[in-house]
Every structure is written in structure tokens, then in C-alpha cells.
LOMARLUM-292405 format. One line per 10 residues: for each residue x, y negated, z negated of C-alpha. Coordinates in nm, 4 decimals. Each point is the difference from the previous one (the first is absolute). Layout:
LOMARLUM-292405
X:Y:Z ~ ...
//
This chain:
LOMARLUM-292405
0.2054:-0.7756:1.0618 ~ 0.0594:0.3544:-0.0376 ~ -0.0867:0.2286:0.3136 ~ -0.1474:0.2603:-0.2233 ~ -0.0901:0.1521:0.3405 ~ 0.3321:0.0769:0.0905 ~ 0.0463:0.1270:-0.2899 ~ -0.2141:0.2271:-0.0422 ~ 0.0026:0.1182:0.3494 ~ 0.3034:0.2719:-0.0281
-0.1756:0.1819:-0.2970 ~ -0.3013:0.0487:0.1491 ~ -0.0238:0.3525:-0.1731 ~ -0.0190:-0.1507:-0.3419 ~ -0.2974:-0.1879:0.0543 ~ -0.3722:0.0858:0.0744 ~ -0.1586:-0.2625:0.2504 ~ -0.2370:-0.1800:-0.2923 ~ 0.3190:0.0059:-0.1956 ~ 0.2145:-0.2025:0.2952
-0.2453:-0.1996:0.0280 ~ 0.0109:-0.1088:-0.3011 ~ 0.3362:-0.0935:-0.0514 ~ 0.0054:-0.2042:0.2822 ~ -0.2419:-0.2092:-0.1126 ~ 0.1452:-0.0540:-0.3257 ~ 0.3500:-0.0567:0.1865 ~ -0.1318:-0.2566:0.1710 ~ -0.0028:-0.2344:-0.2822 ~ 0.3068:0.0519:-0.1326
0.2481:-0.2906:-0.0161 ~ 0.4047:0.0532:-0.0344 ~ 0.1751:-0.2690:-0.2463 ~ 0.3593:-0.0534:0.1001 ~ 0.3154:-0.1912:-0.2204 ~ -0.0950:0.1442:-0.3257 ~ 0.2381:0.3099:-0.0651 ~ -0.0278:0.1314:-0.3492 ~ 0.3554:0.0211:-0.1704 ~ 0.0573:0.3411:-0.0401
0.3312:0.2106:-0.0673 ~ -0.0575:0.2465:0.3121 ~ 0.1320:-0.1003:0.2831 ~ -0.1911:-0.2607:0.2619 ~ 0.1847:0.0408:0.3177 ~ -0.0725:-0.2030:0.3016 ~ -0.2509:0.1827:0.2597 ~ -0.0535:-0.2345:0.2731 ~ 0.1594:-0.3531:0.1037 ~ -0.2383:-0.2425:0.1602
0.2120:-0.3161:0.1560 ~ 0.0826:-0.1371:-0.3327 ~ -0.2423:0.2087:-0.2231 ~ 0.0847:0.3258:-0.1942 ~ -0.2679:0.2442:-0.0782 ~ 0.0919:0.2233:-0.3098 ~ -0.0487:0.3465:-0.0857 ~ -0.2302:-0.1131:-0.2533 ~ -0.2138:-0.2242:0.2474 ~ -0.0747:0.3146:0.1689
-0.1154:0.1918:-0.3715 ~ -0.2491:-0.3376:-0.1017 ~ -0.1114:0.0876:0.3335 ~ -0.0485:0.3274:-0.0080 ~ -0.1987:-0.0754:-0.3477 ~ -0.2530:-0.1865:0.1603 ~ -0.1342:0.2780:0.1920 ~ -0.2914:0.1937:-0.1000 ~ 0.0702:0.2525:-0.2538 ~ -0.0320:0.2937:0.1790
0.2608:-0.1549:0.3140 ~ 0.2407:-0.0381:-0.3157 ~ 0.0192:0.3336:-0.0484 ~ 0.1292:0.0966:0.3469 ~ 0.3826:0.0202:0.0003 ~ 0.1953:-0.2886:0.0499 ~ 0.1384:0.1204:0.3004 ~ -0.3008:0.0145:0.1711 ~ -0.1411:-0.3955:-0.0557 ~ 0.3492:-0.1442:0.0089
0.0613:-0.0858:0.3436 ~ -0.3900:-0.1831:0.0629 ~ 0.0485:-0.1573:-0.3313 ~ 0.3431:-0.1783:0.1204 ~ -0.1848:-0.0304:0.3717 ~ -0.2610:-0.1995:-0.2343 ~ 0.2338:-0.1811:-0.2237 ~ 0.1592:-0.1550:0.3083 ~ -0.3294:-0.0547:0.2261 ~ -0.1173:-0.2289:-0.2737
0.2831:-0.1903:-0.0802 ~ 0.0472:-0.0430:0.3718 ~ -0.3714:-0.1408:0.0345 ~ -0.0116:-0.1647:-0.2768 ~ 0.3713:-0.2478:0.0628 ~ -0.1846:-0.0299:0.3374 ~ -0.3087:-0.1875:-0.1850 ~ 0.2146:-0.1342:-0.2682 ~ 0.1962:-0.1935:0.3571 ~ -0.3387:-0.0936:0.1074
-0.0933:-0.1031:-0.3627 ~ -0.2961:0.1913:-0.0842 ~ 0.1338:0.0234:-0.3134 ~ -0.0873:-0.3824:-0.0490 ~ -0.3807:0.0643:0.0908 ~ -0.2104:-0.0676:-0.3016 ~ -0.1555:0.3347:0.0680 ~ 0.2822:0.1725:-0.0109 ~ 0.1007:-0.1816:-0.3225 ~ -0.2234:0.0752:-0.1742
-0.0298:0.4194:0.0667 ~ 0.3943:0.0323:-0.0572 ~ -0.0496:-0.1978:-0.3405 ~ -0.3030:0.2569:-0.0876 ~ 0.2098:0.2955:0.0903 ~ 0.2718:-0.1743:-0.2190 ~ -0.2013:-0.0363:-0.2570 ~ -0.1532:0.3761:0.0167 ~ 0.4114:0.0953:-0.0302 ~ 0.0805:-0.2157:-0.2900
-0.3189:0.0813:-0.1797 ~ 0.1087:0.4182:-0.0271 ~ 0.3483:-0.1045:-0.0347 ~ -0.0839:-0.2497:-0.3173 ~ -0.2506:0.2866:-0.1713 ~ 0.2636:0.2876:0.0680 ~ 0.2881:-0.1621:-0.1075 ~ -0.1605:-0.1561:-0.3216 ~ -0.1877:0.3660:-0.0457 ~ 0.2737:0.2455:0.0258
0.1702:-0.1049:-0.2935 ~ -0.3345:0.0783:-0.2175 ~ -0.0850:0.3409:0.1348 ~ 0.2374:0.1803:-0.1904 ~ -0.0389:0.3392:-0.1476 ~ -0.0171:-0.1362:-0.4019 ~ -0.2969:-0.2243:0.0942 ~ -0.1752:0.2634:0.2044 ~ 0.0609:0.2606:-0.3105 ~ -0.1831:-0.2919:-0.1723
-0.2911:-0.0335:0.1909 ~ 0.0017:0.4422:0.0155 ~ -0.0618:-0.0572:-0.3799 ~ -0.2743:-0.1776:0.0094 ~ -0.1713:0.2025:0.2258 ~ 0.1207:0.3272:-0.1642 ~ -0.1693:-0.1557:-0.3198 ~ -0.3506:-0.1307:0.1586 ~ 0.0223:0.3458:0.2691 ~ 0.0591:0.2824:-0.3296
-0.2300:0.2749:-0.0590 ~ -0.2567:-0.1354:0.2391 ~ -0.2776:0.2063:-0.0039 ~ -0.1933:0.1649:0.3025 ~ -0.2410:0.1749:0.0950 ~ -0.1476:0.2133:0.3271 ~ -0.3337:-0.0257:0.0799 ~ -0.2754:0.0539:0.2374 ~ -0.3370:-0.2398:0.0190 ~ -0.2981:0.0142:0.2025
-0.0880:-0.3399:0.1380 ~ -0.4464:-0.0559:0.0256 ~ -0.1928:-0.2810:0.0591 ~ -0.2641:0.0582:-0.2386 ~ -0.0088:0.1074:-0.4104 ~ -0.2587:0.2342:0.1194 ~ 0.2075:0.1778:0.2397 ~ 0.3179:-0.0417:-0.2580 ~ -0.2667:0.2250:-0.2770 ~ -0.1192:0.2147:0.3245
0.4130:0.1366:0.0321 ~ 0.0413:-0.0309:-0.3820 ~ -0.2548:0.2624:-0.0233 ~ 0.1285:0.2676:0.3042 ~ 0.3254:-0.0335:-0.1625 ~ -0.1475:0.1232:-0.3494 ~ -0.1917:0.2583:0.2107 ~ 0.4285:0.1208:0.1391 ~ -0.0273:-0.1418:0.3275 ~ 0.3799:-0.1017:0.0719
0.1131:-0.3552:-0.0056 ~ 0.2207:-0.0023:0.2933 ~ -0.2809:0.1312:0.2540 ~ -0.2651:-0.2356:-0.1503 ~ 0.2835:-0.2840:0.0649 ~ 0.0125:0.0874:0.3556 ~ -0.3696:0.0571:0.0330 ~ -0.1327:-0.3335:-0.1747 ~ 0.2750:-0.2128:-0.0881 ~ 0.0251:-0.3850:0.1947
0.3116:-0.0736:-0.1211 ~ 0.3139:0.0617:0.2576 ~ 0.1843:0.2605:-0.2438 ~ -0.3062:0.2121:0.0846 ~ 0.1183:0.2313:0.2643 ~ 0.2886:0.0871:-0.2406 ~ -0.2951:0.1383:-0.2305 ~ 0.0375:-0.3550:-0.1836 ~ 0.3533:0.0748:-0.1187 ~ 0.1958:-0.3327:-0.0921
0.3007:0.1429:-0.1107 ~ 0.2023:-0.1488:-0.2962 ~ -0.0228:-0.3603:-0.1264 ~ 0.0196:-0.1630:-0.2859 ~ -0.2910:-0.2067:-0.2138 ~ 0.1075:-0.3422:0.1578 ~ -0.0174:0.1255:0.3356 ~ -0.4163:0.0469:0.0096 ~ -0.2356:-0.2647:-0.0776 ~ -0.1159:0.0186:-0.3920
-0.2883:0.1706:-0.0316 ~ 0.1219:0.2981:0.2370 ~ 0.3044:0.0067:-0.1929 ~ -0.1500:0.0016:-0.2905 ~ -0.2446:0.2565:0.0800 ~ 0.2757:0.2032:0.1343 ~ 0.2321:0.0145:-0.3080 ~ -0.2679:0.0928:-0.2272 ~ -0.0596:0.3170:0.1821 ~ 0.1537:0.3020:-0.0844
0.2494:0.1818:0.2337 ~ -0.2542:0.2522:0.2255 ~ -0.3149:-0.2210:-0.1022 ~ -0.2156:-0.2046:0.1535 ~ -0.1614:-0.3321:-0.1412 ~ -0.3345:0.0734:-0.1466 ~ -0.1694:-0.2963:0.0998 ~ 0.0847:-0.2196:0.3521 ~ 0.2594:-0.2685:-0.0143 ~ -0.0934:-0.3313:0.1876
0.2490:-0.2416:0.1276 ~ -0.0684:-0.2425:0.3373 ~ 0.1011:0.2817:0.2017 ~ -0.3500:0.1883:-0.1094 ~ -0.0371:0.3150:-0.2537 ~ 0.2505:0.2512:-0.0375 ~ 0.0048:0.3296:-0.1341 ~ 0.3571:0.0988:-0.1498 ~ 0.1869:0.3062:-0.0172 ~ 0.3367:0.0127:-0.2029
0.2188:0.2414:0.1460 ~ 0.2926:-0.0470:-0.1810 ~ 0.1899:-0.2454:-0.2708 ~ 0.3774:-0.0953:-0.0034 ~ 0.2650:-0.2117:-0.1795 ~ 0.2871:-0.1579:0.2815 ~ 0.3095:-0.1182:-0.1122 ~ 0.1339:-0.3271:0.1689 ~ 0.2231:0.0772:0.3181 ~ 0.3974:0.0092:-0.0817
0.2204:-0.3456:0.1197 ~ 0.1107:0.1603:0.3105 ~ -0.3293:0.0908:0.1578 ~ -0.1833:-0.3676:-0.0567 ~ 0.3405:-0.2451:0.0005 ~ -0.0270:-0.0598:0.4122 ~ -0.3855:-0.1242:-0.1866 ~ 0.1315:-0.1831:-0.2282 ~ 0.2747:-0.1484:0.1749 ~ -0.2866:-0.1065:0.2720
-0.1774:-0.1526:-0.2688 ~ 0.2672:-0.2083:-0.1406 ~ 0.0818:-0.1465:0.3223 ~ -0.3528:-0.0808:0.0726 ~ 0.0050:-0.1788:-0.3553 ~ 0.3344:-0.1845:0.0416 ~ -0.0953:-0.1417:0.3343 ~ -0.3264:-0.1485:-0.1293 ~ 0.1789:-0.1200:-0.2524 ~ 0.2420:-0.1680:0.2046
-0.2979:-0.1559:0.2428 ~ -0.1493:-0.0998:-0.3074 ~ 0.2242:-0.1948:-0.1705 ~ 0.0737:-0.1912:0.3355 ~ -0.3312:-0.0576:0.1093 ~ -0.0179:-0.1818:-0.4108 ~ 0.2996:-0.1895:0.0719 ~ -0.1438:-0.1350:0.3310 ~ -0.2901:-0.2656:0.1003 ~ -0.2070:0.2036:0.2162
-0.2679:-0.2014:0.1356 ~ -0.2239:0.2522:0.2644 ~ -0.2456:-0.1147:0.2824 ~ -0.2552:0.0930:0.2331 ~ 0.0060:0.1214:0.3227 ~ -0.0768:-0.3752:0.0976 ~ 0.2362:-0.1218:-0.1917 ~ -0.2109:-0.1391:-0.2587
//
């Protein structure tokens, strides 16, 4: 295990006491994988020698990976030296229990196979992934949503949420008499957007449920809707502030989307077509 404490102990500064807290917790669950050095062109230098063991350069990176985020981010000179203290400690302990064959216990057999499989499982999806998630198919997918995200329109409004028709007619008919819409919104309104005078900002007609939307883009920018609007929610008086067209965002600012998206997709896909491929039989709790 990683003694996050250790770590974190000579950069006290950089944390608040919620925040070390924190870490620790999450470093105390962290498990270091040894014997698996990526083949790289930089340089992998020995950094320690343990009896017959050597402990690489990048040992000591895969290590530093499996910290929590923010510990990453301190400099590696700082987490270096507990990370090799911690590399060695648990090879040390764990030859010791491999002599007294604890390795051998069924227990034990079966968590190291889990955590095995937990590393093969990312490894198989990233490796069979990374060759999809490439910039043509990603322009592809930006197509598609340029095409079905083009000219959407929009529209600002401002409702007033009632219980009753009768009290839906009762602000229908102040409003006609000038009263203004965003104090009667504060004043009477049940809905949440209320205190904000019943603003709701810009969406678009797929965002609300039908009939408000509905209700909503027949109104006429700096109108309200003649008669309430019902929907589950209860009656609604409308008030368009304003109307726009929005043009679908440009590649760059939705491809870390899209690229999220189509790794979502391609590991389902994967899953998929093994779980079809396999008999998958599934039982109770009991076992029956």
C-alpha cells in the first residue's frame, strides 16, 4: 500500500484539513502492480535493487498514477522517495507471505484473480478502443450532430407556476391591468424559478414538457399567454421575453463530447458482443 500519509505530510500548506483527509482515505485503497513496464523509447533506468529484484523508473511513474488526482499533481520530487519506501515495503511483505504461502489460500486466490481481472478488463477495452477514436470518425459523429443540432431554435421566458385555473385567470387579469410579471412571479409563483421573478432562461422546445412548450412558442416575444397553460406541474402563465436561432457548437468545443460518447458506445459494444458469444446462466442469492 501506498502511505499517502507520508506523503502528504511535507506539503501540508497545499492542503486544507477536509481536503487531507480526503486523500488519505482514497490512498488507502490504492494497490501498486509491479512486472509490467510499458515499452517505451525514454529511458527506464534502474531506481532501486531489492536482493534479486529491480524496481524501474517506470514502476515508480504507474505508481505515482495511482494516486489521487490531486497528489499527481505535486512534483515528482516531492512523492518520489515514499513512493520507492512503498514500492519496497510491499514487495518485502508480500515475498514474506508468498514464503509462508498465503498466496496459496483460496482467499487470497481468488481477490488477486479479481484484481487481475479488473487489469485485463481496461487493458482489453483500451487497447481494442484506441485504434477507433480517431479524429475522422469523431469528425463523423460532429456531423451528425452538427446536422440534428443546426438552427435550433430558443427561446427566454418567464412563467408563473399556480395551483388553481382560477388563480392562473386572477394573474392573467393584473397583468392586463400592467402589474409586472417578474414581481407577481416572486409574489405568487410555486414553482422554484420564482424568486428569480420566474425567469427560466433559454431552452429549446424539447427541453419543456409539451403543452408548456407549446404554449410558450406561440407567444410573441414581450407577451404573455392569454389563457393559462396546464401541464402536471399545475397552470402557468407565460411570458416570452425573447426568441433566438443557435447555430450548432464548432468541432473543437464539443469533440472531448463526442470523443466521450464514442468510447461509451464502443465499450458497450464490445461487452455486448461478448456477453452474445457467451452462455450466461445467472442465479439467486441462494443459488437457485
Amino acid at each position: 500500500m501506498i502511505n499517502l500519509r507520508s506523503i502528504l505530510c511535507e506539503i501540508p500548506a497545499m492542503l486544507t484539513k477536509n481536503k487531507f483527509l480526503m486523500l488519505l482515505m482514497v490512498g488507502a485503497s490504492i494497490t501498486v502492480f509491479l512486472g509490467a513496464r510499458a515499452a517505451n523509447a525514454e529511458p527506464d533506468p534502474v531506481v532501486a535493487l531489492v536482493n534479486d529484484v529491480k524496481f524501474y523508473k517506470s514502476d515508480v511513474e504507474r505508481a505515482r498514477k495511482q494516486l489521487p488526482l490531486e497528489a499527481q499533481k505535486y512534483p515528482s520530487a516531492v512523492v518520489y522517495k515514499h513512493l520507492i519506501k512503498s514500492l519496497i515495503d510491499t514487495h518485502l511483505v508480500a515475498t514474506a507471505a508468498r514464503k509462508d504461502k498465503l498466496d496459496k489460500r483460496l482467499k487470497i486466490v481468488k481477490q488477486v484473480r479479481r484484481i487481475e481481472d479488473q487489469v485485463l478488463h481496461k487493458t482489453y477495452l483500451d487497447e481494442r478502443i484506441v485504434a477507433a477514436v480517431t479524429d475522422k470518425r469523431l469528425k463523423e459523429l460532429y456531423e451528425i450532430f452538427r446536422t440534428s443540432n443546426s438552427d435550433t431554435k430558443e427561446i427566454r421566458a418567464r412563467h408563473i407556476l399556480l395551483e388553481t385555473r382560477e388563480q392562473a385567470m386572477e394573474v392573467i387579469r393584473q397583468l392586463n391591468e400592467g402589474v409586472d410579471f417578474a414581481n407577481l412571479a416572486k409574489k405568487l409563483s410555486t414553482g422554484p424559478s420564482g424568486k428569480q421573478g420566474g425567469d427560466l432562461g433559454y431552452f429549446s422546445r424539447e427541453r419543456m414538457v409539451p403543452p408548456f412548450s407549446k404554449g410558450a412558442f406561440a407567444t410573441s416575444v414581450g407577451q404573455f399567454t392569454a389563457q393559462p397553460v396546464k401541464t402536471q406541474f399545475g397552470w402557468h402563465v407565460i411570458k416570452v421575453e425573447d426568441k433566438r436561432t443557435v447555430k450548432a457548437k464548432p468541432f473543437d468545443q464539443v469533440k472531448m463530447q463526442l470523443r466521450k460518447q464514442l468510447i461509451n458506445d464502443l465499450e458497450n459494444s464490445i461487452i455486448s458482443e461478448l456477453r452474445n458469444a457467451a452462455s450466461i446462466k445467472i442465479f439467486g442469492p441462494d443459488g437457485s
